[in-house]
N, C-alpha and C positions, 0 to 999 in steps of 0.2 A: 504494500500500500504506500501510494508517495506519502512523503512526509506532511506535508501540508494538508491532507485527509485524516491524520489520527489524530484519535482524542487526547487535550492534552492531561497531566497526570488527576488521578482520581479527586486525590486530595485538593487538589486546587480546584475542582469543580464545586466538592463539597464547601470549603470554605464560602467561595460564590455561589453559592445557593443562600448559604446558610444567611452572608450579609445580605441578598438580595432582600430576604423575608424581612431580618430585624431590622436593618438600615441605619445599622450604625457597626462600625467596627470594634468596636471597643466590648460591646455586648457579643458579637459575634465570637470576640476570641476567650471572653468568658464561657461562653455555650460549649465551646469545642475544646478546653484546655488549652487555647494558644493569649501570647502575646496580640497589643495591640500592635507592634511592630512587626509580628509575624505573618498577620492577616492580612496587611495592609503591601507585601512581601510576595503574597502569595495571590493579590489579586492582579498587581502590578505584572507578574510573569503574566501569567495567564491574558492579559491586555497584549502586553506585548507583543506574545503568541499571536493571538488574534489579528491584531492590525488594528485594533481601534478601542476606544474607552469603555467601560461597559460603567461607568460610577461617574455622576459629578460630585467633587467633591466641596459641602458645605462644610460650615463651622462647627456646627455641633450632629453632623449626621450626612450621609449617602444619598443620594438619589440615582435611580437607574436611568438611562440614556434611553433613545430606543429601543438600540441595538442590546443592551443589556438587558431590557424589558422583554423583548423577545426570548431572550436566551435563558433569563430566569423563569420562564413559563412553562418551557421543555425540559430544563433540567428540575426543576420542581417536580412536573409528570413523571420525568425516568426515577426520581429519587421515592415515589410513592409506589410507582412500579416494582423497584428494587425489591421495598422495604418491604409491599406487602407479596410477591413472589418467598421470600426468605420468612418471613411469618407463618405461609401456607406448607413450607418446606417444613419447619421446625414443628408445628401442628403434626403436620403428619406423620413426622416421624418420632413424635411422641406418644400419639395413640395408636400405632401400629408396633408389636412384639415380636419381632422376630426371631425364631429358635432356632438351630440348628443340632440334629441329631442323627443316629444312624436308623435307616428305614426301619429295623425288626423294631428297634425300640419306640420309634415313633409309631408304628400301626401296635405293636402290641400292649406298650405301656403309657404312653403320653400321651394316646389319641384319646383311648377311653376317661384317659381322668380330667383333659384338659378343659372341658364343661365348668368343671366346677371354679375352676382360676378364672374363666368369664364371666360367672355369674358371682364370683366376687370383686372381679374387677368391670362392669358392663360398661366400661368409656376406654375400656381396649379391644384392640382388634388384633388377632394371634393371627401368626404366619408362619408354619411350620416348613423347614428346608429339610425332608429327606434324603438326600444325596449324599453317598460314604463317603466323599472328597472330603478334606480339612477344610471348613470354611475360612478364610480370614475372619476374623472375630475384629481384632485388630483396624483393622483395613474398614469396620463399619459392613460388612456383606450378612453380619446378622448379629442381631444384641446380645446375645447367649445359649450357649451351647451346651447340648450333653456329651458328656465325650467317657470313652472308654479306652483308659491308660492310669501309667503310676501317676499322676498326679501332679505332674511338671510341663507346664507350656510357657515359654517365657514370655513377660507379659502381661500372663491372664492370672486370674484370680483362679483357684479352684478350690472345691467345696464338695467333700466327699460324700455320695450319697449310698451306693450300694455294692458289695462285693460281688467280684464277676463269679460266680459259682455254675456248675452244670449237674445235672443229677438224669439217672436214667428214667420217664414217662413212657408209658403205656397205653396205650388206646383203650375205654373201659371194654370194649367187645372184644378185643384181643386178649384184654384181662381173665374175662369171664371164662375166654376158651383154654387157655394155656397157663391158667393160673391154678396154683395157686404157686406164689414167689417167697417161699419162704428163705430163702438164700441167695447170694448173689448168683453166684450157678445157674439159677434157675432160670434167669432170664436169656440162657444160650440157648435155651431151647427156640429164641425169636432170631427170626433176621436182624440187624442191628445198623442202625441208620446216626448218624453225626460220627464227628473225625474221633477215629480209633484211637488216634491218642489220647483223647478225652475218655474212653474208652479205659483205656491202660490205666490212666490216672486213677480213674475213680474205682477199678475191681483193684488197685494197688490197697487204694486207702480203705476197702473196706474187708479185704483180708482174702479175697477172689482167686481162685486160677486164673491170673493172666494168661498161661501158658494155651489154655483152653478158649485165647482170643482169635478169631482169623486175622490174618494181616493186612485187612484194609476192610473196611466197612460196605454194606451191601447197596449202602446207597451214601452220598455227602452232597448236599446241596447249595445252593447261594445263600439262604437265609435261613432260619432255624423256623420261621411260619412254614416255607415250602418241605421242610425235610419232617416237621408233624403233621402237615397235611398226608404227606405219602405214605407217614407209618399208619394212621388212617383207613388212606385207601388198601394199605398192603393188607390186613388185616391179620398179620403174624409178626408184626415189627415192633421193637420199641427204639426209641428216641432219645440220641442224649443232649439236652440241650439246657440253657438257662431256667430254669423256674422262676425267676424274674417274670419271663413274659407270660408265662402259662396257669400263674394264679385262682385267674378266674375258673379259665379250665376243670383245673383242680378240685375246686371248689365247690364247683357244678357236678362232676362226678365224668366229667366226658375224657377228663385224664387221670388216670393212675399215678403216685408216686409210691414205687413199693417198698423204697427204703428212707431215712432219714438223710443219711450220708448223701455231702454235696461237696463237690471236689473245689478248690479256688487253683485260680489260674495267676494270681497274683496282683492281677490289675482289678480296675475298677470305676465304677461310673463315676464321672464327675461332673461338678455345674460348673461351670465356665466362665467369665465375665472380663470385658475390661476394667483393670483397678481402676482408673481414672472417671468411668461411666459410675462404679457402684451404687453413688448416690441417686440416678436419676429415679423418679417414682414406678416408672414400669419394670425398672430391672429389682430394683430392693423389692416391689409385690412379687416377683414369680420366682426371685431369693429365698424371699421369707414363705413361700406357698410351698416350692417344692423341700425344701430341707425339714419342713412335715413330714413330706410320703414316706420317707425311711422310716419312721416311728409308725406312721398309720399301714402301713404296709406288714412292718412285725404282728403290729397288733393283730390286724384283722388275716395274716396270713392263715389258711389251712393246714393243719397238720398234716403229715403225708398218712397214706393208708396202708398199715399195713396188717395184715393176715393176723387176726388174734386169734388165742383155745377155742376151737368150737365154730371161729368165722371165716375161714379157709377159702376162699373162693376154689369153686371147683370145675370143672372143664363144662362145656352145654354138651347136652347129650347128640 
């Protein structure tokens, strides 16, 4: 762009606005933090620039020219323009929430409960990023995250909410058929679906023939919803996956957990945040909402089901 077509610098526009309205410099450089000397500095560039006077100057006060009268009508307009652009920006992105977390957790744990953080907060609007990518947090591409690791992002705030643990689930109608589980053993009678390591891990820690494991799993999926969907359909399969997301499941009776025993993999969910945001009002509500769920979540969790004297589940005829 030639020269002579850019604007010239911001600050000396603003100044010239600002004494356009009050009409006096003195008042002006009180309004904006400057000197009378400064203002008076800043519109004289700005003239110069121009090629012509935008101020007569009186004894005790400004008067605009034509040419200045002109010019302070349009930058008046760009400066309400500006101001109210950047108001409707900050609006918005004050009552809009943005999460970021990984899919399983988002469709199996944060979708169902996030209801209730609306209907406690109803002047937010949530925006859930299911995408496994690292969000920039940072960078502003979302206000907070759930993330799964030890607990170090540089940067970010984190706030420990639930241990990554896996446990072996059941489908109840595969229960019903091939149960009863009174031993870890027993569940080799099934196909065996999620990573055999987790596998390994968990018949280590509860006293199991590993030896008596196949070396690689009969099925491993992308997400742990598609890999209990199929122990599901397989209807001989059980599943090792989080109980984290499978809860409700649980609880309902449409999953089996036949043992207590829950393996940790070492890491762990965490709430995320930029230290320097903490304070805003939408991030300290879904702060202080979710670092509840860990406590309501023990509470009302289901105990796993297992085979007592007398309550054996036994094979369908």
């Amino acid at each position: 762009m030639p020269k002579h077509l850019r604007l010239p610098p911001i600050n000396a526009i603003r100044v010239f606005e600002t004494a356009a309205r009050l009409g006096n410099f003195t008042r002006t450089g009180d309004a904006l933090g400057m000197t009378q000397a400064a203002v008076s500095y800043q519109i004289k560039q700005l003239e110069d620039r121009l090629g012509f006077a935008l101020f007569e100057r009186k004894p005790r006060h400004v008067e605009l020219t034509p040419r200045g009268a002109q010019l302070a009508k349009g930058t008046s307009e760009a400066f309400r323009l500006l101001e109210r652009t950047f108001r409707d920006v900050r609006e918005a992105r004050d009552s809009v929430l943005t999460i970021t977390a990984l899919p399983t957790f988002c469709s199996n744990w944060l979708v169902p409960r996030i209801g209730s953080f609306q209907m406690d907060n109803p002047e937010l609007a949530v925006r859930i990023d299911s995408r496994s990518d690292l969000v920039d947090i940072r960078a502003g591409d979302a206000d907070i995250g759930i993330r799964l690791g030890d607990g170090h992002w540089p940067g970010l705030e984190a706030r420990r909410l639930f241990a990554d643990t896996a446990t072996p689930l059941v489908p109840a109608r595969t229960a019903k058929r091939y149960g009863p589980f009174t031993t870890p053993d027993d569940l080799l009678r099934l196909r065996l679906i999620g990573p055999i390591g987790w596998w390994r891990d968990w018949f280590e820690g509860v006293g199991g023939d590993v030896s008596r494991l196949p070396e690689r799993p009969h099925l491993e999926l992308e997400t742990q919803t598609m890999e209990v969907a199929a122990a599901i359909a397989a209807g001989d399969a059980a599943v090792m996956v989080s109980p984290l997301y499978f809860a409700e499941q649980v609880a309902a009776g449409s999953l089996i957990q036949p043992f207590p025993h829950e393996t940790g993999h070492g890491a762990g969910y965490w709430l995320v945040f930029d230290k320097t945001r903490a304070r805003e009002p939408k991030i300290a509500a879904f702060v202080q909402w979710m670092l509840f769920q860990p406590m309501a979540f023990c509470l009302n969790r289901p105990q796993p089901a297992f085979p007592q004297d007398g309550e054996a589940l036994t094979p369908a005829p």
